[in-house]
N, CA, C and O atoms as a GROMACS GRO file, in nm:
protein
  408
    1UNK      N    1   0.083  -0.119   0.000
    1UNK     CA    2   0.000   0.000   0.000
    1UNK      C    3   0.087   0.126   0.000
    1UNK      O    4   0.058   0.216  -0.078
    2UNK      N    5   0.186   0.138   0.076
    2UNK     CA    6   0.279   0.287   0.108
    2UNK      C    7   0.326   0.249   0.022
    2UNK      O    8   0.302   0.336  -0.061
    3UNK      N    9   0.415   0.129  -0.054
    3UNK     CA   10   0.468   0.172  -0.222
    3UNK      C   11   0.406   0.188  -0.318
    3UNK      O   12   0.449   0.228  -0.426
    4UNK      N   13   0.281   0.154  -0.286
    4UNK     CA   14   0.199   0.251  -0.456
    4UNK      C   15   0.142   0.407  -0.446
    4UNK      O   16   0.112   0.488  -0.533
    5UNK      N   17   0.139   0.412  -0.285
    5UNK     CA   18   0.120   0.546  -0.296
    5UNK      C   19   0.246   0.626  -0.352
    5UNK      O   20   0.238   0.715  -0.437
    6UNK      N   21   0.361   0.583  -0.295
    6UNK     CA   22   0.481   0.676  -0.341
    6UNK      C   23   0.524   0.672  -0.412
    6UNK      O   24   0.614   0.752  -0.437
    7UNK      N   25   0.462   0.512  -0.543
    7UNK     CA   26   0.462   0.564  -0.692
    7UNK      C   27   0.411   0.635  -0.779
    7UNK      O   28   0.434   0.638  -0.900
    8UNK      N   29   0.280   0.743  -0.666
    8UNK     CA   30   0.224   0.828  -0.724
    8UNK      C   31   0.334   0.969  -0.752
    8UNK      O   32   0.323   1.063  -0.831
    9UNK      N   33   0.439   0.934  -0.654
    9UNK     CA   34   0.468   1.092  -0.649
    9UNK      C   35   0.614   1.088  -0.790
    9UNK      O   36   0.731   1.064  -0.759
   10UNK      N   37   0.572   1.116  -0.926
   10UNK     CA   38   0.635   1.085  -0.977
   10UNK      C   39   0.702   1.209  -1.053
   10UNK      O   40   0.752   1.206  -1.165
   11UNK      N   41   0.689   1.346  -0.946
   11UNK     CA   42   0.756   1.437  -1.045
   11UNK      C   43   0.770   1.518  -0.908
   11UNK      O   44   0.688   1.530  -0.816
   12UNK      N   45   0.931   1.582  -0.927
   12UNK     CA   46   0.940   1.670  -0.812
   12UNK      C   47   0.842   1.760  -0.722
   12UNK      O   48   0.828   1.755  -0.600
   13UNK      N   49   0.787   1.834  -0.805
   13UNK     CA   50   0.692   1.928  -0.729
   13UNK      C   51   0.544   1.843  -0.664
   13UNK      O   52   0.448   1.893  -0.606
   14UNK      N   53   0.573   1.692  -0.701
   14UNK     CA   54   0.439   1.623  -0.630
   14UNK      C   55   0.542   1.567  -0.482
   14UNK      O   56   0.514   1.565  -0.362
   15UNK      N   57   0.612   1.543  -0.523
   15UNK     CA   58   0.686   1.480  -0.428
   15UNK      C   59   0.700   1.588  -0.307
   15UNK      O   60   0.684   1.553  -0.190
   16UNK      N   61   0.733   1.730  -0.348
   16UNK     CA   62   0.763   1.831  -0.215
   16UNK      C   63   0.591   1.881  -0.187
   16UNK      O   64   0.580   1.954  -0.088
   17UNK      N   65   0.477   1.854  -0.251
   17UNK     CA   66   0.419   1.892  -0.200
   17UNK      C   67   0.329   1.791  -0.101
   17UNK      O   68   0.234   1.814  -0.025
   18UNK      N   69   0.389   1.686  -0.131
   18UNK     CA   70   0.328   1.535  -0.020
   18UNK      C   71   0.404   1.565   0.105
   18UNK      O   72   0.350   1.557   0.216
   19UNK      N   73   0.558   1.607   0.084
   19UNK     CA   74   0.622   1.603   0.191
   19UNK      C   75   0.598   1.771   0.267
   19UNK      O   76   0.625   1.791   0.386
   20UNK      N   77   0.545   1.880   0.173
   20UNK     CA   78   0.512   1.991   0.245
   20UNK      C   79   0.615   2.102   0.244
   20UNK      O   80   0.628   2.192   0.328
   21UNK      N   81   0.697   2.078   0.117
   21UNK     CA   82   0.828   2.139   0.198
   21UNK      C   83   0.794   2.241   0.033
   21UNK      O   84   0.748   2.185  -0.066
   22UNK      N   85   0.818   2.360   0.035
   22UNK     CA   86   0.813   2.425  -0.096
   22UNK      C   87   0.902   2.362  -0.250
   22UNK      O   88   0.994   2.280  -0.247
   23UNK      N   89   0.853   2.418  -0.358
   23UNK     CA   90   0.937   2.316  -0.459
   23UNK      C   91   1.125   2.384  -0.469
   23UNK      O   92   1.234   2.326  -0.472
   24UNK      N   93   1.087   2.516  -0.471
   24UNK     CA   94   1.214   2.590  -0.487
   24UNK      C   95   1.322   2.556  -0.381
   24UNK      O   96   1.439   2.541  -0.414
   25UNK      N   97   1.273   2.543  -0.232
   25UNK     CA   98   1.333   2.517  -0.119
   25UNK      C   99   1.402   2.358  -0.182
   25UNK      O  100   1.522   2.359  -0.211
   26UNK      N  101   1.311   2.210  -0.203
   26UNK     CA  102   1.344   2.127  -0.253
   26UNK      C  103   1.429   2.097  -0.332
   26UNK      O  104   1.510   2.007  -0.310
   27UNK      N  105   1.425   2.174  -0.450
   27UNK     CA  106   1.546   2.150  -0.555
   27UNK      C  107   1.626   2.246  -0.506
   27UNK      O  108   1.705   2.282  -0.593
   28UNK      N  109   1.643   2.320  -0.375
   28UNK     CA  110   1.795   2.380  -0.374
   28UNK      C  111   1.858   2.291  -0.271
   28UNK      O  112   1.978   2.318  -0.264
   29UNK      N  113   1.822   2.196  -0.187
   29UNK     CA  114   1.842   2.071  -0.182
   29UNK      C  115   1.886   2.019  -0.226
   29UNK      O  116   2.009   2.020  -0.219
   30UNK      N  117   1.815   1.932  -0.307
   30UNK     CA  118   1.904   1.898  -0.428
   30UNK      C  119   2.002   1.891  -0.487
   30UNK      O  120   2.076   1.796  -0.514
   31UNK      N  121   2.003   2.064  -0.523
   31UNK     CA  122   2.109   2.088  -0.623
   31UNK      C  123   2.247   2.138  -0.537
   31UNK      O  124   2.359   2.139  -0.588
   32UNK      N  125   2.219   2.177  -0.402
   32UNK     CA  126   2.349   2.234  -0.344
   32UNK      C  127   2.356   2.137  -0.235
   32UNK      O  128   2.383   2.182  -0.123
   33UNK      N  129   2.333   1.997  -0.250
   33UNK     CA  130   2.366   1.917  -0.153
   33UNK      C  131   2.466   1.931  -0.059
   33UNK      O  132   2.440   1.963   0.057
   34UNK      N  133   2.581   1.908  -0.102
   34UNK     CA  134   2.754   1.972  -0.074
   34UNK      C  135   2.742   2.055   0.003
   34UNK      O  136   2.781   2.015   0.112
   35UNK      N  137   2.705   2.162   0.004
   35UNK     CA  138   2.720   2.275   0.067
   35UNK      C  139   2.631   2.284   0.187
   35UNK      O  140   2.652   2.360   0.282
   36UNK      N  141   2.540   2.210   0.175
   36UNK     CA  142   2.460   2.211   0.308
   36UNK      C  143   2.461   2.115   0.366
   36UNK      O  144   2.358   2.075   0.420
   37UNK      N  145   2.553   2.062   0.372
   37UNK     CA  146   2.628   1.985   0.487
   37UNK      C  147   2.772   2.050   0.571
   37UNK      O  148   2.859   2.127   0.530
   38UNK      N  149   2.752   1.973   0.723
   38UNK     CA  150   2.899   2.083   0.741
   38UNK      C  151   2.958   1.944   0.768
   38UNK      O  152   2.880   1.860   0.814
   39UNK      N  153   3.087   1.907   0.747
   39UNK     CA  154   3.188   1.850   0.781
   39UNK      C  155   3.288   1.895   0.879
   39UNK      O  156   3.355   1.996   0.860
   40UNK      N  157   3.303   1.793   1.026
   40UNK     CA  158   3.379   1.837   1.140
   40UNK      C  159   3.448   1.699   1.176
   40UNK      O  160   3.411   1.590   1.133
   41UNK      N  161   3.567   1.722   1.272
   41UNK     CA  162   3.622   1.599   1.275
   41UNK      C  163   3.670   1.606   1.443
   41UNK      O  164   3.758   1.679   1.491
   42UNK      N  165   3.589   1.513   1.510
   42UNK     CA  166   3.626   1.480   1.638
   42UNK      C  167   3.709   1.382   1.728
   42UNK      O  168   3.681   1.263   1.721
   43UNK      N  169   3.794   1.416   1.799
   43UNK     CA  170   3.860   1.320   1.879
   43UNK      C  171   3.820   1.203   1.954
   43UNK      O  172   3.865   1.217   2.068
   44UNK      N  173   3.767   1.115   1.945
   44UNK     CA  174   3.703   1.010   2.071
   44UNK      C  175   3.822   0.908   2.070
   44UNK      O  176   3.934   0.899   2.018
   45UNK      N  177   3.715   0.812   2.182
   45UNK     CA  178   3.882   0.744   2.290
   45UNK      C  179   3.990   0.779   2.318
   45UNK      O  180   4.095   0.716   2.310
   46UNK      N  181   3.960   0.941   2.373
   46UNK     CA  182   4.100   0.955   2.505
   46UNK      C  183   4.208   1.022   2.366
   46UNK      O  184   4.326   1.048   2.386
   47UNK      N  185   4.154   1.038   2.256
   47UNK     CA  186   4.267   1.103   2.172
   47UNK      C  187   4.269   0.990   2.072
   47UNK      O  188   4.287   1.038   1.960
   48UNK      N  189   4.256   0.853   2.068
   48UNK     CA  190   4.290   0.758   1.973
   48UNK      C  191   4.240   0.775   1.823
   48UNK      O  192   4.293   0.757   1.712
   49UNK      N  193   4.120   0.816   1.866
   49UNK     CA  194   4.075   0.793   1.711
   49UNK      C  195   4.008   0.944   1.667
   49UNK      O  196   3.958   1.036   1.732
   50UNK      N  197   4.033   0.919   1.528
   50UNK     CA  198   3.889   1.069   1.476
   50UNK      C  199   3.794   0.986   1.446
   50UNK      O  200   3.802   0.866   1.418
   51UNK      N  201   3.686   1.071   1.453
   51UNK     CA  202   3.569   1.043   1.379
   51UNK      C  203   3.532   1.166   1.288
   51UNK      O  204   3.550   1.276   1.338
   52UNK      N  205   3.486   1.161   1.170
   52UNK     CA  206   3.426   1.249   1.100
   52UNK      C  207   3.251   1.287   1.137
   52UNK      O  208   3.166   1.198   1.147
   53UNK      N  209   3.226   1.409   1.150
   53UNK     CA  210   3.058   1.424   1.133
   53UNK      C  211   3.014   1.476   1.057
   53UNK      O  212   3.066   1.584   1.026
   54UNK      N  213   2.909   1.435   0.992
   54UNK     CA  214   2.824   1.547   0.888
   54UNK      C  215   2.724   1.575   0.964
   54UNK      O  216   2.664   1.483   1.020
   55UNK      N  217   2.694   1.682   0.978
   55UNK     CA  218   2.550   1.793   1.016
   55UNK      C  219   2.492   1.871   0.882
   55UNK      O  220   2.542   1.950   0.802
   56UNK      N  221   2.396   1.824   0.894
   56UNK     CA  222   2.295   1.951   0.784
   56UNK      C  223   2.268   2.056   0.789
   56UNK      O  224   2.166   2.068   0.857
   57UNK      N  225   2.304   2.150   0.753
   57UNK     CA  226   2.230   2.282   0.800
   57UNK      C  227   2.113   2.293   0.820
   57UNK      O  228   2.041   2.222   0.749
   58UNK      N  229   2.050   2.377   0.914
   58UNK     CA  230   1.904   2.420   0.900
   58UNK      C  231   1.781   2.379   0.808
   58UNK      O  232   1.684   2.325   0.860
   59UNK      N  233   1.784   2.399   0.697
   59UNK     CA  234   1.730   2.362   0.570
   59UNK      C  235   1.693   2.202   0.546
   59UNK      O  236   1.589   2.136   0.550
   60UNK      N  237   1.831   2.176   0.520
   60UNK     CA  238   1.851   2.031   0.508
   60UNK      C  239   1.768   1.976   0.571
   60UNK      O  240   1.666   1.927   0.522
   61UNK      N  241   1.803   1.976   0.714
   61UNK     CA  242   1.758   1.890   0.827
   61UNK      C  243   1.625   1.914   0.830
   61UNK      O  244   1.556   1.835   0.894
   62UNK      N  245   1.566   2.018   0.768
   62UNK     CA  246   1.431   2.057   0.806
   62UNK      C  247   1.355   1.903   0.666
   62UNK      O  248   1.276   1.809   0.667
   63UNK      N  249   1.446   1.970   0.572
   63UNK     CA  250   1.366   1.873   0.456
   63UNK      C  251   1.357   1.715   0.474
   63UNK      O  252   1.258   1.656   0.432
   64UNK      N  253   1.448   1.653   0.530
   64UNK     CA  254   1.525   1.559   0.620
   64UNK      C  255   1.390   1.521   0.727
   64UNK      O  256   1.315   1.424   0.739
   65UNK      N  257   1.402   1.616   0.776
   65UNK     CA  258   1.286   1.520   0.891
   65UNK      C  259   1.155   1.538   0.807
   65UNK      O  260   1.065   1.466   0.850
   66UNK      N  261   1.121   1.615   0.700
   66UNK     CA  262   0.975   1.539   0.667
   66UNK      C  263   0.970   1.480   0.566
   66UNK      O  264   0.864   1.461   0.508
   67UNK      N  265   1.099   1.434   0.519
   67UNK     CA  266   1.068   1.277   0.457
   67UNK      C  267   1.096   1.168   0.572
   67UNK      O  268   1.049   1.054   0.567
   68UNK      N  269   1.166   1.207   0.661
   68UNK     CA  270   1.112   1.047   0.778
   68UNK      C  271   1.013   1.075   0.834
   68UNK      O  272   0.965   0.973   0.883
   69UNK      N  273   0.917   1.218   0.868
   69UNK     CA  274   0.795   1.174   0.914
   69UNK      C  275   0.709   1.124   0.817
   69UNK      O  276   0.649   1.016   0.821
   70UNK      N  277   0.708   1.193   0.745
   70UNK     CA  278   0.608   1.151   0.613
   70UNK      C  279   0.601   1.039   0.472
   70UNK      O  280   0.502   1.024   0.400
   71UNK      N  281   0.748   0.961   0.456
   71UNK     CA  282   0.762   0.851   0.420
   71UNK      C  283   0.816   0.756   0.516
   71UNK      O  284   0.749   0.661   0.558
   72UNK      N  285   0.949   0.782   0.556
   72UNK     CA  286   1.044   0.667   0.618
   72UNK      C  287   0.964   0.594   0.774
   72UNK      O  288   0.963   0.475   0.807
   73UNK      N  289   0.915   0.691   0.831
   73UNK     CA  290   0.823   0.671   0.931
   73UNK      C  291   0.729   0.560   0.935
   73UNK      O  292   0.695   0.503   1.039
   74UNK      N  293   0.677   0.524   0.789
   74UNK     CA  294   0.558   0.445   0.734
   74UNK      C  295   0.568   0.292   0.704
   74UNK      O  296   0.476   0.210   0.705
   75UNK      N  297   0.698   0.270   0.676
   75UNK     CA  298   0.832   0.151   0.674
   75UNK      C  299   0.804   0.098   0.818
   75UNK      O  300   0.797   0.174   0.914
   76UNK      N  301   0.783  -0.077   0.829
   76UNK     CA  302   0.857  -0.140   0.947
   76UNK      C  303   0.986  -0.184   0.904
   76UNK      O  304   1.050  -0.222   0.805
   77UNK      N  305   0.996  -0.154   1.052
   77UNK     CA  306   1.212  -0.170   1.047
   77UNK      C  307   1.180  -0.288   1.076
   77UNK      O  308   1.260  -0.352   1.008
   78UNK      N  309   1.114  -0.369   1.134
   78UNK     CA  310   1.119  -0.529   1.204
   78UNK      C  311   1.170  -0.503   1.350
   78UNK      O  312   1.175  -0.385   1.384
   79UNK      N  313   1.205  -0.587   1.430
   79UNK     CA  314   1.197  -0.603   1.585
   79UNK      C  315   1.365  -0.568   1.600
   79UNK      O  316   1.409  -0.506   1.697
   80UNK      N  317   1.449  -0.617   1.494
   80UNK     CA  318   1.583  -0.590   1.548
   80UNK      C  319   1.676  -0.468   1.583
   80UNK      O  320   1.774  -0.446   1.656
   81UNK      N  321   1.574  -0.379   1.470
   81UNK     CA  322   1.636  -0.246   1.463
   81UNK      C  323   1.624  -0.207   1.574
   81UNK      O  324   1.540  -0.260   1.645
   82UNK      N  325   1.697  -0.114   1.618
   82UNK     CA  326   1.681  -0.028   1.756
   82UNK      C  327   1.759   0.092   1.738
   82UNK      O  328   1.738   0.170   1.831
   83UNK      N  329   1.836   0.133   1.658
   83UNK     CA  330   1.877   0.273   1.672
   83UNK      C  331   1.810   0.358   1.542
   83UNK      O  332   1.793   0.316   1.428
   84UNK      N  333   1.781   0.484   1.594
   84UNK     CA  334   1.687   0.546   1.531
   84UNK      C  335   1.555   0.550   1.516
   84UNK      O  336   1.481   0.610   1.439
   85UNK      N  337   1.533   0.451   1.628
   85UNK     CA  338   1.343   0.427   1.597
   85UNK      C  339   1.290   0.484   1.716
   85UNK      O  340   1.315   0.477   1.836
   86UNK      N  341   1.240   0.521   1.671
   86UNK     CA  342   1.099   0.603   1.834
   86UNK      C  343   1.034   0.469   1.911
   86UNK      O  344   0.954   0.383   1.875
   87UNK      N  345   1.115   0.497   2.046
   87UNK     CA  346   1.059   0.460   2.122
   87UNK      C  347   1.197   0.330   2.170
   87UNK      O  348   1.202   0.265   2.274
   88UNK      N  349   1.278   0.326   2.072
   88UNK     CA  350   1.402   0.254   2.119
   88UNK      C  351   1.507   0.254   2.096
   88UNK      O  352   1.517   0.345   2.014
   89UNK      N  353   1.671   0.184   2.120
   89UNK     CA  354   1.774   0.276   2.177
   89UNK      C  355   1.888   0.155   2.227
   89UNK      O  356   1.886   0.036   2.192
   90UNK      N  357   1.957   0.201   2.290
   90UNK     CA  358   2.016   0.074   2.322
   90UNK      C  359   1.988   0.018   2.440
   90UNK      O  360   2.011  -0.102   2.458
   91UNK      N  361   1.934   0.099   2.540
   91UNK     CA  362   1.898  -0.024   2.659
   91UNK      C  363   1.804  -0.112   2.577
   91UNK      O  364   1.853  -0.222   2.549
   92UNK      N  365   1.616  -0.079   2.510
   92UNK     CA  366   1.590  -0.165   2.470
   92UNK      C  367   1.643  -0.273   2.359
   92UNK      O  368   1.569  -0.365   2.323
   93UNK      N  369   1.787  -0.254   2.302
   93UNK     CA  370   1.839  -0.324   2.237
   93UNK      C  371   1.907  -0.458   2.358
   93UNK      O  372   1.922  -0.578   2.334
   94UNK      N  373   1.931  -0.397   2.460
   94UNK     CA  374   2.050  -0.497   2.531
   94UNK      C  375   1.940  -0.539   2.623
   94UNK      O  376   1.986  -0.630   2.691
   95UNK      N  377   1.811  -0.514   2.658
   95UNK     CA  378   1.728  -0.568   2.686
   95UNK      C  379   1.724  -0.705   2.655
   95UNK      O  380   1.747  -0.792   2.738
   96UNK      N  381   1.692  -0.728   2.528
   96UNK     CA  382   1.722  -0.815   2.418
   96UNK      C  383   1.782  -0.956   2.440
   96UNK      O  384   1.765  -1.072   2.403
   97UNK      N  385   1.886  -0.857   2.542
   97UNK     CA  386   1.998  -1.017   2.530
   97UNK      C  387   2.039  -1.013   2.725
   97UNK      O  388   2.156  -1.035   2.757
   98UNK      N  389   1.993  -1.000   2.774
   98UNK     CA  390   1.983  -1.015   2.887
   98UNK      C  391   1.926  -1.166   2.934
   98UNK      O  392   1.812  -1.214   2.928
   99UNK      N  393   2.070  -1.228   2.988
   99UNK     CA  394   2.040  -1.330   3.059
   99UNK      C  395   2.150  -1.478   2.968
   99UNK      O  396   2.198  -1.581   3.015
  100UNK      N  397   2.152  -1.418   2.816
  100UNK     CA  398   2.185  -1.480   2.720
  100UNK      C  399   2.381  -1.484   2.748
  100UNK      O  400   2.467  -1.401   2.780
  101UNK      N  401   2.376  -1.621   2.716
  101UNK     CA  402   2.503  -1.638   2.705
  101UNK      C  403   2.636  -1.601   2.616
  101UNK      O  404   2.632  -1.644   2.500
  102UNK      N  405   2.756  -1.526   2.655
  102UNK     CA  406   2.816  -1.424   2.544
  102UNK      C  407   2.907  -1.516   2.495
  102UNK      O  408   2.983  -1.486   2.403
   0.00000   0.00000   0.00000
């Protein structure tokens, strides 16, 4: 059912207006992907390692969360997933395995 609806949305400006987000805002998205991301690079373990982060700017992130409320949201992840899903995390992940032999 949610994949034939979202084979309705078969042209940009249907697509930003399911998700709500203006069309112009959308394709500058799009088109300046690169740039609206920031790239930073952090120290973890005590100095050992970097990690790289990407953050979205403002924009991004805005367009970003209403395609996971409004498509990705609509998707079951199944029982295993646990990071990123509302409502669970890693205690209810290690929940999971409590009691179980390592």
């Amino acid at each position: 059912m949610i994949e034939e609806n979202l084979k309705l949305l078969k042209t940009p400006s249907l697509l930003f207006a399911y998700l709500g987000v203006q069309p112009r805002i959308g394709m500058f998205c799009v088109k300046e992907i690169d740039e609206l991301v920031t790239r930073s690079v952090i120290t973890t373990n005590r100095g050992k390692k970097k990690r790289v982060i990407y953050a979205p700017k403002p924009v991004l992130k805005y367009v970003q969360s209403r395609v996971r409320s409004r498509v990705l949201s609509q998707f079951d992840v199944g029982d295993s997933a646990h990071g990123f899903v509302s409502g669970r995390g890693v205690l209810t992940n290690a929940e999971r395995h409590v009691g179980q032999r390592v």
